[in-house]
C-alpha positions in Angstrom: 13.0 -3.8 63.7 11.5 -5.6 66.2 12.5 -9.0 65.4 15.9 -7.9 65.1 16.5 -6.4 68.2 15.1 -9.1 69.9 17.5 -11.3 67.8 20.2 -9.3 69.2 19.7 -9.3 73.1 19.2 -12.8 72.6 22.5 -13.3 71.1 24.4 -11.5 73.4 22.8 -12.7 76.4 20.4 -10.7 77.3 17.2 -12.3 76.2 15.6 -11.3 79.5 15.4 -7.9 77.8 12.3 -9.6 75.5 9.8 -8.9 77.3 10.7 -5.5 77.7 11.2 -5.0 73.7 7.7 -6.4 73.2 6.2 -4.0 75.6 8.0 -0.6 74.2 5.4 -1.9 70.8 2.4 -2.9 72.8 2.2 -6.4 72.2 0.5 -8.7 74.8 0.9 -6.4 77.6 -0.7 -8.7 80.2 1.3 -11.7 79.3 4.6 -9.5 78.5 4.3 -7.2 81.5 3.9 -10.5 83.8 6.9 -11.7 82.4 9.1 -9.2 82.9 8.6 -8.9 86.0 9.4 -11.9 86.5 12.5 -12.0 84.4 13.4 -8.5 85.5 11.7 -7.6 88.9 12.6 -10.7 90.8 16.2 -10.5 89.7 16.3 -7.1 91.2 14.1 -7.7 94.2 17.1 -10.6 94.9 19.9 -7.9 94.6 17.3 -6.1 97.1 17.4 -8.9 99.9 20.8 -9.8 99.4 22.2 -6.4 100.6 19.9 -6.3 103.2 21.0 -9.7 104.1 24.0 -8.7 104.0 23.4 -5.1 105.9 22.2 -7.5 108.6 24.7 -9.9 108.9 27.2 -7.0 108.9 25.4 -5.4 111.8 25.5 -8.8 114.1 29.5 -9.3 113.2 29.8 -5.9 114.4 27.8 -6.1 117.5 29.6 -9.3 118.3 32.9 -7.7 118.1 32.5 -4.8 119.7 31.3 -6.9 122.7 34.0 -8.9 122.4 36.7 -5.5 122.6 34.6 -4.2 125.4 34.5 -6.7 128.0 38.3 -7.1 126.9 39.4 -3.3 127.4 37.3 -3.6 130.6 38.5 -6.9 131.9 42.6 -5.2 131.1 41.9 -1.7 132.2 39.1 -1.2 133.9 35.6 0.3 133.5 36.2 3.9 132.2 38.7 2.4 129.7 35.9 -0.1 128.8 33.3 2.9 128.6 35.9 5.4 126.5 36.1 1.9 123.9 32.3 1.9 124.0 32.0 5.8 123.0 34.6 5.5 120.3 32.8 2.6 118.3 29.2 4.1 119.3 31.0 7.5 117.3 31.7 5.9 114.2 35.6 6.3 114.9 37.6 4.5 112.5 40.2 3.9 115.0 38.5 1.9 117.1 35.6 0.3 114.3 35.6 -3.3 114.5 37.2 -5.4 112.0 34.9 -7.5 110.7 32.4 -7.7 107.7 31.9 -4.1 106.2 28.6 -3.1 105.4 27.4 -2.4 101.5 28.0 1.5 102.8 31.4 0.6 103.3 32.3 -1.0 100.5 30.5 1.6 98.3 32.6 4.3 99.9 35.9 2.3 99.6 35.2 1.8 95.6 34.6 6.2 95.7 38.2 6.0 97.6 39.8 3.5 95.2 38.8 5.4 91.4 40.1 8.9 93.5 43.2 7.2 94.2 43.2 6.1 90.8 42.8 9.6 89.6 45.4 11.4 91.7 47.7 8.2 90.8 47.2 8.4 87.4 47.7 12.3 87.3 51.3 11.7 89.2 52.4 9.5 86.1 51.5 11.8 83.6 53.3 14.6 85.2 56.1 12.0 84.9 55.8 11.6 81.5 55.8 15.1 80.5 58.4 15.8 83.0 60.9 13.1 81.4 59.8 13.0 77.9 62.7 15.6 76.7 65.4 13.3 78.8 64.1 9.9 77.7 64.1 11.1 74.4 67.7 12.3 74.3 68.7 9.2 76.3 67.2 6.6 73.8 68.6 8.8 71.1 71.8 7.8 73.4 71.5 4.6 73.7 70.6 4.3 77.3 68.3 2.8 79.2 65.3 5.0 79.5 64.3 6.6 82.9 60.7 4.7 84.0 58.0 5.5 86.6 58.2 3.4 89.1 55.3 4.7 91.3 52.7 1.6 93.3 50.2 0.7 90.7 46.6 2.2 91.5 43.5 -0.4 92.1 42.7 -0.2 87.7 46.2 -0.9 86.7 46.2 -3.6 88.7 42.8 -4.4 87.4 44.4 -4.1 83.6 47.7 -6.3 84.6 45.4 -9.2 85.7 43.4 -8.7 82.3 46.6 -9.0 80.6 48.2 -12.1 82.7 44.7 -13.4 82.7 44.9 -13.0 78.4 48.5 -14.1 77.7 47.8 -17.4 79.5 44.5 -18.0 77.9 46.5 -18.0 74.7 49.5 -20.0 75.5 46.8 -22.5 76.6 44.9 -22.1 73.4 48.3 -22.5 71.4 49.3 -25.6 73.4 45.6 -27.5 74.0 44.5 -26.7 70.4 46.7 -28.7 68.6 47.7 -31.6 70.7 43.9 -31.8 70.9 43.5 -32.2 67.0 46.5 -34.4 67.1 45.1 -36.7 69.9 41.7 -36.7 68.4 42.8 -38.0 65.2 44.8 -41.1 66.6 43.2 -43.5 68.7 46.7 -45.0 69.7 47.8 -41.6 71.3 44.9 -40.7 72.7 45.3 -43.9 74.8 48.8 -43.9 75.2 48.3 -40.3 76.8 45.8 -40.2 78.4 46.9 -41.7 81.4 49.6 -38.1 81.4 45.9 -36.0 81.2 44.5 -37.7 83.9 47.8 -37.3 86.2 48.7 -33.8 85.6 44.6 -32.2 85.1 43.8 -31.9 88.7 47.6 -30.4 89.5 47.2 -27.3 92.2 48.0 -24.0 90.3 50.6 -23.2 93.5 52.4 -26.7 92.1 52.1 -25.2 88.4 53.7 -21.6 89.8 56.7 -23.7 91.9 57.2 -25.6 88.5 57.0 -22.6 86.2 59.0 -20.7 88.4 62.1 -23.3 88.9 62.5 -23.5 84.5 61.8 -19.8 84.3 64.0 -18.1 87.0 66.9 -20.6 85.3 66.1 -19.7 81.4 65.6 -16.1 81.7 68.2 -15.2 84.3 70.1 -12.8 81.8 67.1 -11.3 80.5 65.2 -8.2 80.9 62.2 -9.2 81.2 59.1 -8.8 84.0 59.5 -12.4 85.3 56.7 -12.1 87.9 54.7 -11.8 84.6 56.0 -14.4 82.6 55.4 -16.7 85.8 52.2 -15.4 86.2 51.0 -16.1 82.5 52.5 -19.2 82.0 51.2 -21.1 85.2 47.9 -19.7 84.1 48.0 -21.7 80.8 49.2 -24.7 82.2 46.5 -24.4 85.2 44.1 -24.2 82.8 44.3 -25.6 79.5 42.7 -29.2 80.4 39.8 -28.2 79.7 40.1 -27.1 76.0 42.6 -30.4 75.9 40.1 -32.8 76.3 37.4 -31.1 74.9 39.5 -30.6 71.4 40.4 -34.4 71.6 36.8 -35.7 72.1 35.2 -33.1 69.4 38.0 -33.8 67.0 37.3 -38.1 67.8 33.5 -37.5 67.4 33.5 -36.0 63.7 30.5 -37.8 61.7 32.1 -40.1 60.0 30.4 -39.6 56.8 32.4 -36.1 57.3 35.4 -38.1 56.9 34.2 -40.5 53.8 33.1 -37.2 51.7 37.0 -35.9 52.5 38.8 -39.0 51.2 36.2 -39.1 48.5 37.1 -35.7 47.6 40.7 -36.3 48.2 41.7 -33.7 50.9 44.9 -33.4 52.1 45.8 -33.5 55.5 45.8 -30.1 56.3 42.5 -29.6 53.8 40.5 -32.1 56.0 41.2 -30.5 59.2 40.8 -26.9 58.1 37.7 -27.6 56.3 35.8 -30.8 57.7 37.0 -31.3 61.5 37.7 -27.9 62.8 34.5 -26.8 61.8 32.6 -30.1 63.0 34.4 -29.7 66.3 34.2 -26.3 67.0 31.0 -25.9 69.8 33.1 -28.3 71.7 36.2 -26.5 71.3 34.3 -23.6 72.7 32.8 -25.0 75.4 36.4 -26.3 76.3 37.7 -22.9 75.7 34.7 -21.1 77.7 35.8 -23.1 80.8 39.8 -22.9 80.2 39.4 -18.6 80.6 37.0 -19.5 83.5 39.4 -21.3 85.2 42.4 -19.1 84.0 40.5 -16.2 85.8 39.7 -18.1 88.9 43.5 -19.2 89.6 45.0 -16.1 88.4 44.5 -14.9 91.6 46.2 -17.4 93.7 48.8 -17.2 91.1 49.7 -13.4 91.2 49.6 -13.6 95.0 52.4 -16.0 95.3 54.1 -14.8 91.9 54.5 -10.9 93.3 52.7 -9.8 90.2 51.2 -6.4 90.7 47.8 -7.5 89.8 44.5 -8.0 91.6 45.9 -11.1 93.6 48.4 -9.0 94.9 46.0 -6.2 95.7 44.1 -8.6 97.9 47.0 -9.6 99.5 48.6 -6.5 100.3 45.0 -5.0 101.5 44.9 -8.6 103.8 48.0 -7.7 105.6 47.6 -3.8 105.6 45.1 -4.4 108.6 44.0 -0.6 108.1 40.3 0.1 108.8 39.2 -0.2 105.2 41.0 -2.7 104.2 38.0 -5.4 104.3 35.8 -2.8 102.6 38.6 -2.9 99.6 38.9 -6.6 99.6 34.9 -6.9 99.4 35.5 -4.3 96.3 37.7 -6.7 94.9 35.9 -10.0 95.2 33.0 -7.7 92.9 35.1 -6.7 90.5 36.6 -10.2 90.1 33.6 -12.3 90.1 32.1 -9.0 87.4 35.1 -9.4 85.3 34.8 -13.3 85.2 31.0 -12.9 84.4 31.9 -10.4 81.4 34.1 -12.7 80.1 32.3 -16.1 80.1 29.6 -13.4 78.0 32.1 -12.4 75.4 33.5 -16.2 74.8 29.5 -16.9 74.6 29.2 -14.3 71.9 32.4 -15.7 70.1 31.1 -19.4 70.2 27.2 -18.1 68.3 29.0 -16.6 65.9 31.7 -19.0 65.4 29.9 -22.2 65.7 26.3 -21.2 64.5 24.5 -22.1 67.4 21.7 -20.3 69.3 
């Protein structure tokens, strides 16, 4: 039981858990206990000294600021103007709170503020739903176009758009890379003869890829009813990022054994047979490490991308929040930047996952 578990953790990525496990049974508890805490108590002692880092830091941008607005207000209006500033940002007043770093309080209280928006946002569309359900049904039963919510998206559907931009793009880049890979793998001739195309278009901004994607798309689609910010969205994604799994596919595909290859023509494999069978498998933990670093990528531009594109996702959130200028907009930005850099995390896990069990490796 013991073995398994450990097993487990291990293979999803949380082998710092071992010690731990081998404590819970009583085994070594000198050696184990000293190394979980390093494995476990350091870790934590560094979330420790970051926020107070950070608490700290926060507290100086602050001070400098307020200074800054004080000798202003009295240098413009006088002294009682300059000490009436000086009360207001002593009381805390959000009116008058510098706008500068928030402090981990902040930000803490602007996530509470963000899942009760949420919650009252998502409670509005349901009463939507139920409200129109009768008329949408009668009008679909019609023919007509049904009646939609068109309410601001809360801080989580935004969330869940970016997941699904972030998604769609990773597979168009999957479905494009993939193959030409394979193909460009297999042929010396083409890898050369297109490479040079690789090397030109790789390093490409993803605000070039959105201007591109958005000229071809705005033309093709302009009598049909579709979301274009998303299409845009996705497809600049995939392009952005696909370069990775590209090159990665082409050089595992080029670096199958070639006693691989002998036992297939001994055997007589067809095409299709030999790729399926001998080089997909041969190739695959370079595949995935491509493919790790494609949805990397795809999650780090995504956000550029929706900000220009006007897709209602967590680029757009940022942006909107960056030229609200409200007192806690900063705190809500901060919130963002967590739950983007939490999100990418989590997914460079599960693709880890995926690549063990696909590719046998530890």
């Amino acid at each position: 039981m013991k073995t398994k578990l450990i097993k487990t953790v291990k293979f999803m990525g949380l082998g710092y858990l071992e010690p731990l496990i081998r404590l819970s049974t009583g085994e070594e508890v000198k050696k184990n206990s000293k190394e979980a805490f390093k494995r476990i108590l350091f870790p934590l002692l560094s979330v420790v000294v970051f926020i107070l880092l950070w608490q700290s830091f926060s507290n100086y941008l602050n001070n400098v600021e307020s200074t800054i607005k004080i000798e202003k207000a009295l240098k413009d209006q006088g002294p009682e103007a300059a000490k009436k500033l000086e009360d207001c940002i002593a009381s805390g007043d959000l009116s008058c709170r510098p706008n500068s770093l928030p402090s981990p309080a902040m930000v803490a209280t602007a996530l509470g503020k963000l899942w009760e928006d949420h919650k009252i946002m998502d409670a509005k569309k349901q009463d939507f739903v139920d409200k129109y359900e009768t008329i949408n049904k009668e009008r679909a039963a019609n023919g007509e176009i049904e009646i939609v919510y068109t309410g601001r998206p809360s801080f989580v559907d935004q969330i869940k758009t970016s997941l699904k931009t972030v998604f769609a793009g990773f597979l168009l880049s999957i479905i494009i890379a993939v193959p030409l890979g394979i193909v460009l793998g297999l042929s010396t001739t083409l890898r050369t003869s297109f490479n040079w195309i690789i090397q030109i278009l790789k390093p490409v901004s993803p605000v070039v890829w959105l201007l591109l994607v958005s000229m071809i798309v705005k033309t093709m689609l302009t009598n049909v009813d579709v979301e274009k910010s998303f299409v845009i969205s996705f497809i600049s994604v995939g392009l952005c990022s696909m370069w990775a799994t590209l090159v990665n596919t082409s050089v595992g595909v080029s670096s199958v054994d070639k006693d691989f290859m002998n036992v297939a023509k001994v055997l007589q494999l067809g095409t299709f047979q030999k790729i399926f069978k001998i080089i997909l498998p041969s190739s695959f933990p370079m595949i995935f490490t491509g493919l790790r670093i494609t949805l990397s990528v795809a999650w780090m531009v995504l956000i550029a991308i929706e900000l220009l594109a006007q897709s209602p996702g967590l680029g757009s959130f940022v942006w909107e929040e960056f030229q609200n200028g409200s007192s806690d907009s900063n705190s809500k930005i901060i919130v963002a930047m967590f739950v983007i850099g939490i999100i990418g995390f989590m997914l460079d896990r599960i693709m880890m996952i995926f690549q063990k069990l696909l590719t046998f490796t530890d």
